[in-house]
C-alpha positions as CSV (number, residue, x, y, z in Angstrom):
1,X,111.2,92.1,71.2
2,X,110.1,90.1,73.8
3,X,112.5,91.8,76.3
4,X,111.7,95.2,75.7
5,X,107.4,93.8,75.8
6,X,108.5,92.4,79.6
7,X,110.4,95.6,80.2
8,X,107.7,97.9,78.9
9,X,104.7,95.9,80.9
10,X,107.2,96.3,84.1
11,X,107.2,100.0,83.8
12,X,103.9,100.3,83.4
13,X,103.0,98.1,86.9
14,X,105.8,100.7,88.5
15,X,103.8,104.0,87.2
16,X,101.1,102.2,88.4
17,X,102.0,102.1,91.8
18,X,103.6,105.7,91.7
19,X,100.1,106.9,90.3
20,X,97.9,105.4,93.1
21,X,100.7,106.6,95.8
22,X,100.3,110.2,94.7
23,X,96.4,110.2,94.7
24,X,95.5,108.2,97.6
25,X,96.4,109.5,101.0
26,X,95.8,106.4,102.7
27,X,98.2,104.3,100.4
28,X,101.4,106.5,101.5
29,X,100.6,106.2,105.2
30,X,100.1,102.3,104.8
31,X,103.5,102.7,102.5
32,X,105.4,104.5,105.7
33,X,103.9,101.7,108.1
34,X,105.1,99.2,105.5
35,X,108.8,100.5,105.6
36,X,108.1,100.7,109.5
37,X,107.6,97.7,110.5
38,X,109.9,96.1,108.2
39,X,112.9,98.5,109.7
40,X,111.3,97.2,113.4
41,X,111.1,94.0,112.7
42,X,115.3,94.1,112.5
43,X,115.3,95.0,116.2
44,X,113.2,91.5,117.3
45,X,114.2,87.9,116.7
46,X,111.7,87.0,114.5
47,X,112.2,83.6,112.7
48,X,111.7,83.3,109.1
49,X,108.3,82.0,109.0
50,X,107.1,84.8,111.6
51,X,108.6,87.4,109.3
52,X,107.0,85.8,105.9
53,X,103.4,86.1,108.2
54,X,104.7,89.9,108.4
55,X,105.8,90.5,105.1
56,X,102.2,89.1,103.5
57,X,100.0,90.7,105.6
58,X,101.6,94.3,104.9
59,X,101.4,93.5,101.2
60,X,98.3,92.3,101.4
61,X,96.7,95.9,102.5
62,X,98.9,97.6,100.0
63,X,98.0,95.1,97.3
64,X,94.0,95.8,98.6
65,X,94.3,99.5,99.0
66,X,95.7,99.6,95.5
67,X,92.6,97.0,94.1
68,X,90.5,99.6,96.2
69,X,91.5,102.9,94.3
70,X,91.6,101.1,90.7
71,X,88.4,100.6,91.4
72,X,86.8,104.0,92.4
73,X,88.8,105.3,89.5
74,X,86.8,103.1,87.7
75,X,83.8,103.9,88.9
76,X,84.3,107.8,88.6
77,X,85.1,106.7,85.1
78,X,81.9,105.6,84.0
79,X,79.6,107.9,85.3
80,X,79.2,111.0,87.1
81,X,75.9,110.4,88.5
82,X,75.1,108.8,92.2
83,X,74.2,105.0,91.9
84,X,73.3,102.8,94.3
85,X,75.4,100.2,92.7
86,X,78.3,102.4,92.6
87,X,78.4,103.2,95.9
88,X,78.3,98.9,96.8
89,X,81.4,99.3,94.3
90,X,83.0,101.5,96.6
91,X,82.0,100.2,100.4
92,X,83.1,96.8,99.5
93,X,86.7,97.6,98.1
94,X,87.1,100.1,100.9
95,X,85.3,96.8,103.5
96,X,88.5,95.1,102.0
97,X,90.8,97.2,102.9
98,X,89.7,97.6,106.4
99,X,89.2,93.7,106.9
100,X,93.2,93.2,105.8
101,X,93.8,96.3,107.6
102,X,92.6,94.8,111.1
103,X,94.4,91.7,110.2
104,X,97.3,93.5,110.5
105,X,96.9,95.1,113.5
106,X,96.3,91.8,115.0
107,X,99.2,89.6,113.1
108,X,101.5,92.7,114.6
109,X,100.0,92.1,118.2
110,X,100.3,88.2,117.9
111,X,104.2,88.5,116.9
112,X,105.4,92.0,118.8
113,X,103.4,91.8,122.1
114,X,105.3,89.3,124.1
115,X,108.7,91.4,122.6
116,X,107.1,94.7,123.4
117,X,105.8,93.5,127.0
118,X,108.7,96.0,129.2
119,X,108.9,93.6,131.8
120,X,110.3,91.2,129.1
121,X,114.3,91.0,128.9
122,X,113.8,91.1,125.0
123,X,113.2,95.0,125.1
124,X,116.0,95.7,127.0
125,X,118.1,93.8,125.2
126,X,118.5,93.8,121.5
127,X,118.8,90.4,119.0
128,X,121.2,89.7,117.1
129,X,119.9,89.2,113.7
130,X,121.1,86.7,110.8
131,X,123.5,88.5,107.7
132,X,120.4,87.1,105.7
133,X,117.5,88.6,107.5
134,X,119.4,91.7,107.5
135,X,120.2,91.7,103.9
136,X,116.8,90.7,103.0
137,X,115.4,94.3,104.8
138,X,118.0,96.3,103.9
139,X,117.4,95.3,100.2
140,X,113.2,96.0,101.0
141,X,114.4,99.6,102.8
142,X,116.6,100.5,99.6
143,X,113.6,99.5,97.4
144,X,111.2,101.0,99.3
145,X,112.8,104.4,99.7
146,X,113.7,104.8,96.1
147,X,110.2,104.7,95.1
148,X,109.1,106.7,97.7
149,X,111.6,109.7,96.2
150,X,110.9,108.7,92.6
151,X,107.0,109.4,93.4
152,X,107.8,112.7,95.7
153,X,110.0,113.9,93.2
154,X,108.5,113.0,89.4
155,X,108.5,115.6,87.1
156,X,106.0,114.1,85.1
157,X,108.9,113.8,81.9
158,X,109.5,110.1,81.1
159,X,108.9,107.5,83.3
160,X,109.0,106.1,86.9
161,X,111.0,103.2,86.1
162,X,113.7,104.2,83.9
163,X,114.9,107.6,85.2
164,X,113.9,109.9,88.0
165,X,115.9,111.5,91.0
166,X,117.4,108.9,92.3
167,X,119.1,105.4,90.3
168,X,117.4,102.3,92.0
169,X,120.4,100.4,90.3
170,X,122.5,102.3,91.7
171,X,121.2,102.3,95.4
172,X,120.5,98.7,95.2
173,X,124.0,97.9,94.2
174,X,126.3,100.2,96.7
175,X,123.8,98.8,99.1
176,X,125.0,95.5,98.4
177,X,128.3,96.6,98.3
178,X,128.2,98.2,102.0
179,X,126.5,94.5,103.1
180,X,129.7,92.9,101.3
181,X,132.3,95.5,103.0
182,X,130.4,95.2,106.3
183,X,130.7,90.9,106.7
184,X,134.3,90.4,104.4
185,X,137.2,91.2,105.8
186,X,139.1,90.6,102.5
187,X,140.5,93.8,100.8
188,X,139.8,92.6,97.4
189,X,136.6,91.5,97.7
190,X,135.4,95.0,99.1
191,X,136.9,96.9,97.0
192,X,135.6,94.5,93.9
193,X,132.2,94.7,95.4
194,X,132.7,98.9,95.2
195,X,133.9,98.6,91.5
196,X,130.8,96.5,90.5
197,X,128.8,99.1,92.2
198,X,130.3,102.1,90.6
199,X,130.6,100.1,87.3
200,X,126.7,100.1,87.4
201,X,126.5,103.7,88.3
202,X,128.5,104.5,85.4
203,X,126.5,101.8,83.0
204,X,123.3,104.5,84.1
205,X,124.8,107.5,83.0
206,X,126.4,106.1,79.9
207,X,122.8,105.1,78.8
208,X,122.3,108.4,79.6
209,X,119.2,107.0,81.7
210,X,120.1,108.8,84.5
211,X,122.2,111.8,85.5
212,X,125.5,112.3,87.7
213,X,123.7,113.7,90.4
214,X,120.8,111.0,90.0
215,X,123.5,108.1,90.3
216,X,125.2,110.1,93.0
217,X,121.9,110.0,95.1
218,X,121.3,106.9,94.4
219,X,125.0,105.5,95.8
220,X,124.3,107.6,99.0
221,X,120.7,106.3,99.7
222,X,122.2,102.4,99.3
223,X,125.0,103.3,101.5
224,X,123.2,104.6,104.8
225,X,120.9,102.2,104.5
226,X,123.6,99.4,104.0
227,X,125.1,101.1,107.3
228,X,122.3,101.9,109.3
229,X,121.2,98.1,109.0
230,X,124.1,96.6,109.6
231,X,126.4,98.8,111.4
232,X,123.9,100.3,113.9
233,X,121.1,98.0,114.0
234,X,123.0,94.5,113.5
């Protein structure tokens, strides 16, 4: 019971964050800079603690913007009417959002200046990134992209997290699976990584939770993205 509770209170966060993507504007363009800057940040040697700076301060304005539109939802739920109070309510979520939001911009000019600067050797020349680093993004791309097609694409029947037009699981795991393929040169091990995968695609459609096609999608979203970061970019 307490499983299906944890399962149950984890769908409901993800339809949360499909909800707020499809009503505020602003959250999907902060969602492409997120998935952005996280695909740039492959291209610069950026050491771990420079990339955790990264990685906070884009959640932070998505976490804020998010904070920012439960909260006018809120407002707009309890009355119809202008209020002085209400409209406090509102300028300080949305002062929030622009405070994290300048942060940003200046966090981004603190770590990609000196490696944007053209008369720097770094632009011309491209950094070899760690397997780890590279796995790390390539798992936040697949992630990324797979509720950005769950949200596009939603027909409104069931929910975001279990089903929709492309398997996470599914693009997660041939993801992995690429990675695997991409930094073993053992036989076995690649082509045990690829039968983990496709036994995962096939647990999906066995519990009937997604389709063929939806599983199919899935295993060719993980797969470019498994290529494009470590085959072109690394």
């Amino acid at each position: 019971m307490k499983v299906k509770e944890f399962i149950d209170s984890f769908n409901y966060a993800v339809s949360g964050i499909m909800a707020a993507m499809k009503m505020e504007k602003s959250l999907r363009v902060h969602y492409i800079a997120a998935i952005t800057v996280i695909l740039l940040s492959t291209f610069f040697n950026l050491t771990r603690v420079e990339f955790m700076i990264l990685l906070l301060t884009v959640v932070l304005v998505v976490v804020l913007e998010m904070i920012n539109t439960a909260l006018e939802k809120t407002v707009d739920m309890i009355t119809r009417d202008y209020h002085p109070l209400a409209r406090v309510i509102k300028d300080v979520s949305a002062g929030a959002v622009l405070i994290a939001s300048l942060n940003a911009v200046v966090v981004g000019y603190l770590i990609f200046f000196d490696r944007l600067n053209p008369f720097k050797e770094q632009v011309i020349t491209k950094i070899q990134n760690s397997p780890i680093h590279l796995t790390f993004v390539a798992v936040i791309l697949v992630v990324l992209a797979t509720i950005g097609l769950k949200t596009k694409f939603h027909t409104g029947k069931g929910t975001h997290f279990q089903g929709g037009v492309v398997s996470g699981h599914s693009a997660i795991s041939f993801c992995l699976a690429t990675i695997i393929s991409t930094l073993s040169d053992n036989l076995l091990i690649i082509t045990m990584a690829f039968g983990l995968a496709l036994l995962v695609a096939e647990s999906r459609v066995e519990g009937k939770i997604h389709s063929t096609f939806e599983v199919i999608t899935g295993g060719i979203l993980g797969t470019l993205i498994g290529i494009l970061i470590f085959q072109i970019i690394g």
